[in-house]
N, C-alpha and C positions, 0 to 999 in steps of 0.2 A: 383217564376217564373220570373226569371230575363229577360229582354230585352223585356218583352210585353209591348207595348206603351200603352192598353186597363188595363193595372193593376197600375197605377198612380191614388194617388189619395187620399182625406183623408178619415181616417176609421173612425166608428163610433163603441162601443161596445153595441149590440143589442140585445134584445131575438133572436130567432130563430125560426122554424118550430115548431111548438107545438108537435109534436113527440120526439123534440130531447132534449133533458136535458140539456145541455148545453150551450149557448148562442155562437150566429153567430157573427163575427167581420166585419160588411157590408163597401165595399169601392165603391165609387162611381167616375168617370175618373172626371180629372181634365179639362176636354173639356166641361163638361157639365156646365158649366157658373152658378151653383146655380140654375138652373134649374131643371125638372122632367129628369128623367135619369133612365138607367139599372143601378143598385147596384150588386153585388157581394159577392160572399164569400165564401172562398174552407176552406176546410178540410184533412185531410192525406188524403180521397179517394174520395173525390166527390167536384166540382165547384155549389155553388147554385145562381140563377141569380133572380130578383124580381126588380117589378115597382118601381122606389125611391117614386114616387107620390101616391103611394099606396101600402105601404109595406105590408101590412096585405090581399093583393091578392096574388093570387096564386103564388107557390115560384117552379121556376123548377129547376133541378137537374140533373147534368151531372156527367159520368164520367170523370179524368183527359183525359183518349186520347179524348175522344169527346170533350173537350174545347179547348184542342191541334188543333185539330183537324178544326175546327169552325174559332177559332184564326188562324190559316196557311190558311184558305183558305182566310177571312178576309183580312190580311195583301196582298194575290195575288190576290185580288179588288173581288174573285166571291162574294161579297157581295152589291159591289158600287148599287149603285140604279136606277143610269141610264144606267145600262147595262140589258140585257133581260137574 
């Protein structure tokens, strides 16, 4: 997903969601200074997002247009914090 400023970052090779057989490649942004952070990790059809500071809680799961989606609104601030 080229040009997301939120997909930066180093990966780390991890298990995954206990459903799924395969292991997750989790990336956490490069803004997060070593600190607790959203991690990440897509697959051909789904984005999964999860606590860095708690990776064995709950893991959610998006489709790509819903992260598209999320990310585009993101980047046009509906996300800033001090806005209502």
């Amino acid at each position: 997903m080229p040009g997301c400023p939120l997909l930066r970052g180093a990966s780390s090779e991890v298990t995954g969601m206990s459903e799924r057989e395969t292991p997750l490649t989790w990336r956490k942004s490069s803004f997060s200074q070593n600190v607790d952070c959203a991690e990440w990790s897509r697959t051909e059809t789904h984005v999964y997002l999860r606590n860095s500071g708690d990776p064995a809680e709950r893991v959610l799961e998006f489709t790509h247009a819903e992260w598209w989606a999320f990310i585009e609104g993101a980047k046009s601030g509906e996300a800033d914090l001090n806005t209502e």
